[in-house]
N, C-alpha and C positions, 0 to 999 in steps of 0.2 A: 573437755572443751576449754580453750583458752581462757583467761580471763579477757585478753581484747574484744573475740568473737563473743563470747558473752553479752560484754557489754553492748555492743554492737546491735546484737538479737534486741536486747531489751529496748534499745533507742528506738528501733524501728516497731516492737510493739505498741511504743509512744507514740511515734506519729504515726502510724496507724489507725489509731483509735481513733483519728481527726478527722479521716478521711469520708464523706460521702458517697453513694453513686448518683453521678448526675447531678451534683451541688455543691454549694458552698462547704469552706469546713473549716474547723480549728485546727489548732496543734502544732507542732514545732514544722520550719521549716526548712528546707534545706536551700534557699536562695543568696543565704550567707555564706554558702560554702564555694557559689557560682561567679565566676569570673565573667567579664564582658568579652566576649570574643569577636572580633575585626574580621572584614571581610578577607584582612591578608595578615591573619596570624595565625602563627603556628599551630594545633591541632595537639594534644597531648592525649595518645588512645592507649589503652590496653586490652588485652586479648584474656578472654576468659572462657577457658577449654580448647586443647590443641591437639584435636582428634582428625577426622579425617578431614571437615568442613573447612579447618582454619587455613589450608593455602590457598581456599579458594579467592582471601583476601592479600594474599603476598601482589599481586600486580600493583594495586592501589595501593598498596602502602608501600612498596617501592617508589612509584610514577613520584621524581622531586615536583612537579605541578601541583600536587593533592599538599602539600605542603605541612605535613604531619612527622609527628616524632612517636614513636613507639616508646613507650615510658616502664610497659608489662607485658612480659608473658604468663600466665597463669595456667595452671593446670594439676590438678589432686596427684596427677601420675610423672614420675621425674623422669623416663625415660621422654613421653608428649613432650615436658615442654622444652628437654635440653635438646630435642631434633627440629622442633620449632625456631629456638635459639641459633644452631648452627645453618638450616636452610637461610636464615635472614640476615647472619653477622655479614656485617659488611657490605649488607647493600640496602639496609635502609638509615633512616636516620633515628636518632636519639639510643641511647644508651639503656636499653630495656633492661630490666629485671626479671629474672626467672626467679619464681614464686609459687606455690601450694597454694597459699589460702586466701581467696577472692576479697578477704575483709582490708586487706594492707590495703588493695586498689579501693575500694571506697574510703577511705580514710585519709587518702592521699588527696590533698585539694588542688593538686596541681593537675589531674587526671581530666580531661573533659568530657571524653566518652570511651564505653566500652564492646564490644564488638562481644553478645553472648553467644554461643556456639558449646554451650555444656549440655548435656542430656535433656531430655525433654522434660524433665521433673524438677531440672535447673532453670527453666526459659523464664518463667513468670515471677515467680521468687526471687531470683537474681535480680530480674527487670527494675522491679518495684523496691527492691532494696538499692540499687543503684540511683536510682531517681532523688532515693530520699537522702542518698548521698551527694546531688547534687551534681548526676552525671548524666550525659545523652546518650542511648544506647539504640545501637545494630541488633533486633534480639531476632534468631532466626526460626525456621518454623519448626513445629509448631508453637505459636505463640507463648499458649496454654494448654496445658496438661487435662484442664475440664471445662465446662463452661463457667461458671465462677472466678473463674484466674481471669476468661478473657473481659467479665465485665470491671476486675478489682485492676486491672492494667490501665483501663481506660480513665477510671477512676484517680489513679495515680499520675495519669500522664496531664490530665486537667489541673491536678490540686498542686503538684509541682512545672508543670509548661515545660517541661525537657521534649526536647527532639527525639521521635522513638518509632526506628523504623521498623517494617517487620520484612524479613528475607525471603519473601515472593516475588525473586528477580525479574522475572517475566513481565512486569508493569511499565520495568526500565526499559524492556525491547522495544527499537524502533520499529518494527516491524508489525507486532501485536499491538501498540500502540494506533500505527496506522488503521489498521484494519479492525480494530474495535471501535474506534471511531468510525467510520466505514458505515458498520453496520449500526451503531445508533442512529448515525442519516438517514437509514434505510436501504443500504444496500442489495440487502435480500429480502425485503419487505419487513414484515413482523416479526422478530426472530423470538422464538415459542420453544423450542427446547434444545440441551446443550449436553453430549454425549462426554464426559472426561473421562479416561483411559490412563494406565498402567500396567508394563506388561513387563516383568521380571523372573529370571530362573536362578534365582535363592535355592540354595544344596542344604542339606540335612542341619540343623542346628543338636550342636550336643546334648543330651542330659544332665539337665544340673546336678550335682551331690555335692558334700561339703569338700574344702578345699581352706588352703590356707589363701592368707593375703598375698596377693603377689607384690613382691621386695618392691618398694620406692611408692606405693598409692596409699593414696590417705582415705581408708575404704570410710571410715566417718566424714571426713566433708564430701566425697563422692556419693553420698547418702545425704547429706546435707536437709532438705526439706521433708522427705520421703520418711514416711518409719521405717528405724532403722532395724535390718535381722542380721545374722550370720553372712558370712562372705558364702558364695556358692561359685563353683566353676566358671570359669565362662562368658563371665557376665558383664565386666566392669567396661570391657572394649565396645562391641556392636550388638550383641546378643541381647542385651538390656532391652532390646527393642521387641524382642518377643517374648521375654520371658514375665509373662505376668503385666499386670496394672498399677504395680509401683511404681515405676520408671516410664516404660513408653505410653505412644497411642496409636501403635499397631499401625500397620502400612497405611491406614487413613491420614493419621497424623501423618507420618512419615513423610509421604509421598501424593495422595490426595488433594494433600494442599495446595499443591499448585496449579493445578490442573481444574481442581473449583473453583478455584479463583478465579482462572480466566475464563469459566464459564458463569459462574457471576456474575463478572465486569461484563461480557457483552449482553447478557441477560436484561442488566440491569435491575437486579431483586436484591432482596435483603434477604428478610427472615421464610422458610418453608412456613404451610400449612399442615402436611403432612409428610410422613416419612415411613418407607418399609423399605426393608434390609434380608436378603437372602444374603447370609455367609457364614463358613466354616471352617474349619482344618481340612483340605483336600488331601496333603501329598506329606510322604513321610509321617505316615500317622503315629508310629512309633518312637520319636525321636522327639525334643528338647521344645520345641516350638509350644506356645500356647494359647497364643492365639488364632484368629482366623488367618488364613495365606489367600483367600479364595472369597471378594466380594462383588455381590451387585447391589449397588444404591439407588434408591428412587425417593426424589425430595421434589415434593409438588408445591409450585407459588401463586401465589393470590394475580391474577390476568391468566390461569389458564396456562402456565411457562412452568416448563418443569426441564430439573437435570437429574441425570442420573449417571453414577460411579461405575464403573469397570475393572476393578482392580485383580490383579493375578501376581500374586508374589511371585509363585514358583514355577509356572507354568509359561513359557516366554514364545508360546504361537501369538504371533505379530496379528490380532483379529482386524485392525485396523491399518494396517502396512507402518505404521511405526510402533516405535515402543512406550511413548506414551504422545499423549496431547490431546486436543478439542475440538470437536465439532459441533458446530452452530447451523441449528436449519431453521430457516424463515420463509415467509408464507409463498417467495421470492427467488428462492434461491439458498446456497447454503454455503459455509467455509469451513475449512479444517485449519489449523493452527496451530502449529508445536512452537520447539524452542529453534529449528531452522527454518520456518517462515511460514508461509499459506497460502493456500490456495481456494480463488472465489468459483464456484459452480454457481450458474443460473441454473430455473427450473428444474428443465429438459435435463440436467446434468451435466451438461456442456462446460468444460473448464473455459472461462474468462480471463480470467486474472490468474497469476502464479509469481509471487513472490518468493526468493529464495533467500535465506539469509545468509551474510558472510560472515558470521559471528560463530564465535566458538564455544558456545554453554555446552557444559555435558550434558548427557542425556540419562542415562541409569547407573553410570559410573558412580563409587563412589563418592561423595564429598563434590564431587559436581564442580561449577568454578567456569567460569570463560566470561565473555564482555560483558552479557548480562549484568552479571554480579558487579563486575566492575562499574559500570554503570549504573548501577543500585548504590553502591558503597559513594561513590561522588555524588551523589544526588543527596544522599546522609549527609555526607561533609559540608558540601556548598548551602544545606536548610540551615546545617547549625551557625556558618558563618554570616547569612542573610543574603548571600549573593542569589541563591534561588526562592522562591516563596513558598513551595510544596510538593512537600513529599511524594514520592509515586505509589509509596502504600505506604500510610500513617497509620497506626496501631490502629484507630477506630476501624477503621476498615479492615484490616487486618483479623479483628477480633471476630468480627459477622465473618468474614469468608471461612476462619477457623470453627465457628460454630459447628457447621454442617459436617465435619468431620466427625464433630462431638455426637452431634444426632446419630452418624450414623454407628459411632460405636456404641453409643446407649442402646440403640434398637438390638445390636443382637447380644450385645449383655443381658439384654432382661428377655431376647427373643421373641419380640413381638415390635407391628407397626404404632404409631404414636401420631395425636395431633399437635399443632405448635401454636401457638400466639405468635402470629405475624407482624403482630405491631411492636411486643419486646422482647420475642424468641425464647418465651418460658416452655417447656413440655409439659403438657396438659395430659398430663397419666403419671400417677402417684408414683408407681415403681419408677420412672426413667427420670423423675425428680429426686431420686434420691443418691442418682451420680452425680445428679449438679455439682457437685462439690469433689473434695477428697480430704481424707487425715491427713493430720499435718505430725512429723515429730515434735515435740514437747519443745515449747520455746523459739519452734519457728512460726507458728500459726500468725495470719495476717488478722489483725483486729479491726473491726469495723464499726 
């Protein structure tokens, strides 16, 4: 380890230790590090991790309107960030830097926010070390890697007042906007439970065995918060995703997330009461995979409103006629709602209303990306300049929607159903208390 990165670590040990949840607190600040920024001044962003996710932000930081200078490209792997580099050269502005180690972009005080997009074991870590660096950050989903990250984020984002969005583009759609409003007026009367779906045909994933590092990655900061082991085949790209519980949170995290969300938001609930989980390894039993491919979620809320999860990694019969999205029924009538629009049913069944969007978000593609997004990423820019007042998903919310993903990987970690405290989302059963959290390696642990 460097001695910069070091030093670095320890700072943020320091102010750490300041921090509360839910109050006041001491300890160094990082508002000295913070520039005033104007409704029409330039934007100074960097990019940290340039995997599949990061072109989903090349629109908006081309658009000259958004009025930003790309200052960083960051990425552990040198091949990521110099094809990140050359998609961008010359058609956005500022004079970026291709960079390894995330610590330069904190350190830099000319930097105003950073756009996280590293592995899932990077999202909250990174977050809350940028904060205390005195930057606003894009962090995208999943938030947090356990329930603990998502309450130490919120905590962070209070003690230092950075702008911290979370990348559940879908709050930005006009269209899911419209019609979640819709049904809080009551559209379809009481709306009482919200069905969210995922349906993908994921192919075999390798067998990990040892392997060397592959040339140009910095397999220790790409390990960075996580304890760190042996490099293993396979891993460093996408696979990380199912390979164990160091790194991912299994297609809930993944993918779950957005699709709870939006049955959330027209929900209108916070935390479960209860929660049971059937899910397993269905397909390719033999093969690299380690986690479940194959859930159904059931999270029940205080009014009797419950949702429950659909997910199929690998399995991509369309149960629903698309491949992923939401459906909301109320005592009235009922909607479906993906990322190209929705449609309202009375009672009887009878389609009413059919909205169609002309928006281009992907759907189970890779790294995803279309106006959604772009319209999430302006929405970031314009909070931190004051020209807008509010975020379309601010970490606090962000963090409760994240939850229930966590619920439901706890439940078949430990394989069994669980009650919750509704009022601060604790799990009320010893064993699924005891993933609240995770190890940290030596010298990154958040202090409290």
């Amino acid at each position: 380890m460097s001695t910069n990165r070091r030093e670095f670590i320890r700072n943020v040990a320091v102010g750490a230790a300041g921090v509360t949840i839910g109050g006041a607190a001491t300890g160094f600040s990082a508002k000295s590090y913070s520039r005033i920024i104007g409704a029409n001044d330039r934007l100074n962003i960097a990019m940290m991790g340039c995997g599949r996710r990061v072109s989903a932000y090349y629109t908006a930081l081309k658009d000259k309107n958004n009025n930003v200078d790309v200052a960083y490209i960051c990425d552990v792997m040198k091949k990521q960030r110099e094809k990140v580099g050359q998609d961008l050269a010359g058609k956005i502005s500022g004079k970026a830097t291709l960079i390894s180690d995330i610590h330069e972009v904190w350190n830099d005080q000319s930097v105003d926010a950073i756009f996280n997009a590293a592995p899932d074991h990077w999202h909250a870590p990174g977050t809350w070390m940028a904060m205390q660096a005195g930057k606003h950050v894009y962090i995208e989903k999943p938030c947090s890697h356990n329930p603990r990250e998502g309450e130490l984020l919120v905590a962070f984002q209070k003690k230092y007042g950075k702008v911290v969005q979370m990348g559940n583009q879908q709050r930005s759609d006009k269209a899911s906007q419209e019609i979640i409003g819709e049904i809080h007026k009551g559209v379809i009367g009481d709306a009482f439970k919200a069905i969210a779906f995922y349906v993908n045909g994921r192919n075999e994933s390798p067998v990990q065995k040892k392997a060397a590092i592959p040339e140009g990655l910095d397999w220790e900061l790409w390990q960075g918060p996580a304890p760190h082991q042996e490099y293993m085949s396979d891993i460093w790209d996408y696979n990380w995703h199912w390979y164990g519980w160091n790194w991912g949170t299994a297609e809930a995290g993944n993918n779950a997330t957005h699709e709870l969300d939006v049955a959330r938001w027209a929900l209108q609930v916070k935390y479960p009461e209860y929660v049971d989980v059937e899910a397993a390894k269905r397909h390719f039993k033999n093969d690299g995979w380690e986690m479940y491919d194959t859930m159904d979620a059931t999270l029940r809320f205080p009014g009797n409103k419950i949702i429950k999860w659909d997910g199929k990694s690998r399995n991509n019969y369309k149960t629903y006629g698309s491949d992923r999205g939401t459906i909301i029924y109320g005592t009235e009538g009922s909607v479906f709602v993906n990322r190209e629009g929705y449609s309202l049913f009375d009672r009887s069944g009878k389609k009413i209303k059919d909205s169609k969007s002309a928006g281009t978000e992907a759907g189970t593609a890779l790294g995803g990306g279309g106006d959604m997004t772009d319209t999430h990423v302006v929405n970031f820019f314009n909070v931190i300049r004051g020209t807008e007042s509010k975020l379309n998903s601010p970490i606090e919310e962000g963090a409760i929607t994240q939850m229930m993903t966590h619920y439901a990987n706890i439940s078949y970690r430990i394989n069994k159903p669980f009650k919750v405290n509704s009022e601060n989302g604790q799990i009320l059963d010893q064993k699924g208390m005891k993933l609240w959290d995770r190890e940290y390696q030596k010298g990154w642990e958040p202090k409290i």
